[in-house]
N, C-alpha and C positions, 0 to 999 in steps of 0.2 A: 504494500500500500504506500501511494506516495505524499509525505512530506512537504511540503510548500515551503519557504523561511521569505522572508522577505527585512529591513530594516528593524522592523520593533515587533517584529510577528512570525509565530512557529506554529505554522497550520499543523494540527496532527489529524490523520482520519479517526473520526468518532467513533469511541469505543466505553464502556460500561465503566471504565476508570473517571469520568469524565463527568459523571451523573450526576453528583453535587454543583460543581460549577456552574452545568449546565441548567440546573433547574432554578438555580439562582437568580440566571440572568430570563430563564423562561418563567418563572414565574412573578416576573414584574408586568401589573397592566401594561403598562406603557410601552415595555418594550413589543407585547405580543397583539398590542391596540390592532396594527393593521396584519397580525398574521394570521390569528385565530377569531382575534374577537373578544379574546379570555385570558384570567393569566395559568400557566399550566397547572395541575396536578404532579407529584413526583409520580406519577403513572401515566401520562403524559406524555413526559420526558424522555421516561426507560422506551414507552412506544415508542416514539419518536429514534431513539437510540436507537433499536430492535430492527424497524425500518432501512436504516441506513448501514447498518452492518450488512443486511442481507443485498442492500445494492452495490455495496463494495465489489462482494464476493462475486457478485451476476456481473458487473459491470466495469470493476477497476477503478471505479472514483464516485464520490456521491457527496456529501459532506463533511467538511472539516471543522474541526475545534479552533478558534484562535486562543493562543497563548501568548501574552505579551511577555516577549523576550528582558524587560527590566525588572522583571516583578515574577513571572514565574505563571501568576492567573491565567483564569481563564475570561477571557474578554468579548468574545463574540462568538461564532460561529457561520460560515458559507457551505455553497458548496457549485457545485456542477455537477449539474442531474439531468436526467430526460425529462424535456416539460413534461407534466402531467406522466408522470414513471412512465410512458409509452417509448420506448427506443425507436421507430417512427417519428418521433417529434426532434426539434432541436433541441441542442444542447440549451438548457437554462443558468444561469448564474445569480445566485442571490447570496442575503446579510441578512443580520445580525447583529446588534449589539448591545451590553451593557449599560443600564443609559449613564453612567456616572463616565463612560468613552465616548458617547455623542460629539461632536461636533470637532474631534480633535486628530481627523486623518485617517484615523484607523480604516474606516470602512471604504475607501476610496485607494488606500495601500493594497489591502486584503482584496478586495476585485482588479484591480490591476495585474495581482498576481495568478488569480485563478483564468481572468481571460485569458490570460499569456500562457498556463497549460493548456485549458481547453484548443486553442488557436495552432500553441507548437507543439501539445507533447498528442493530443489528441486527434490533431487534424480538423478538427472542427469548422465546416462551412460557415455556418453564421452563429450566434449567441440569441439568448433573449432574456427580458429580465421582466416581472410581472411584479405589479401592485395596486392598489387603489390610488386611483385620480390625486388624493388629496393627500399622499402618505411624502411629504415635499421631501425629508430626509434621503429617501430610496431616491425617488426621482433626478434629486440634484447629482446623486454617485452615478447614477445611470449617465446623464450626459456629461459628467464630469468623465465618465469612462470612454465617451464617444458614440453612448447609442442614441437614437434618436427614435422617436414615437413611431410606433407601427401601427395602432390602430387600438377600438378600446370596443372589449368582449364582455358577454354577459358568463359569470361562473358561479354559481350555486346563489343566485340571487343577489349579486354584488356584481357591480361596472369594474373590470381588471383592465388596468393601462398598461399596454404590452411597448415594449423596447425593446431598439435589436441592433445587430453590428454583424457584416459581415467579417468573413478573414480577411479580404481586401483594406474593407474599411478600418480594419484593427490597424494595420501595418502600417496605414498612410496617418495614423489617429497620433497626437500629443500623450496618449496613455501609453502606448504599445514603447516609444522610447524610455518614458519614465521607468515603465513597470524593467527593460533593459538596465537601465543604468542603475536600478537600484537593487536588481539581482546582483550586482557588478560591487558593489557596497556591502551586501549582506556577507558577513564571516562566516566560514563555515564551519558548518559543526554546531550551528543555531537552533 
């Protein structure tokens, strides 16, 4: 299973070691306002967990743990998935995070990094990134990352604002160098 590091972050793939942190940061309303609706359960979580170990295994990648590299925590979570688990679908990229880490890079490092597997290690034709209309946080990393609006769908009775970025568009994109140069930065063994 791979690994991601980048400057102040050690993506690990999620695993039942992770449980605590992870319910921490999922069971804050605020942070799960626009994923769920709720804030989780620690039965929740473990699903949650349970899910993603098994798309590892099927698929080689699914979500990661972020771990900030000064502190040890656990601070967020991404990943790159098949939208809607269908492998038919495009690769998806989503976040995550902590809210006490809101507004301070993190989540704009952490996608910069995962598009950059999806794109090189993966081969991945285009990305997409899904949220509500109004969920500004997501939205501002999304074109911070270079994708731009696709169109806005109905899913289980909520309006979902889709975003998307081909491989072309990645390579010619202001992210795809950063996310370079800061692989280039990151020490290894992080």
């Amino acid at each position: 299973m791979t690994i991601l590091t980048t400057p102040r972050l050690r993506l690990e793939p999620m695993t039942d070691a992770h449980l605590d942190g992870l319910f921490e940061m999922n069971r804050d309303p605020e942070v799960m306002r626009y994923i769920t609706g709720k804030p989780d359960t620690l039965a929740d979580t473990q699903a949650m967990i349970d899910r993603v170990k098994k798309r590892w295994g099927d698929w080689g990648f699914s979500w990661w743990t972020f771990f900030e590299v000064e502190t040890g925590e656990i601070v967020g979570a991404g990943c790159i998935q098949h939208l809607r688990g269908e492998t038919t679908n495009p690769h998806e990229i989503g976040w995550r995070l902590r809210r006490d880490r809101w507004s301070k890079g993190y989540g704009s490092e952490a996608a910069r990094r995962m598009a950059s597997f999806a794109f090189d290690t993966l081969q991945a034709p285009e990305i997409v990134a899904v949220c509500e209309p109004d969920n500004g946080g997501s939205v501002h990393i999304m074109k911070k990352l270079g994708m731009s609006y696709r169109e806005t769908q109905r899913w289980h009775e909520t309006d979902i604002a889709i975003y998307g970025m081909t491989a072309d568009e990645w390579r010619r994109s202001p992210s795809a160098v950063k996310a370079a140069e800061e692989m280039l930065k990151t020490p290894r063994g992080v």
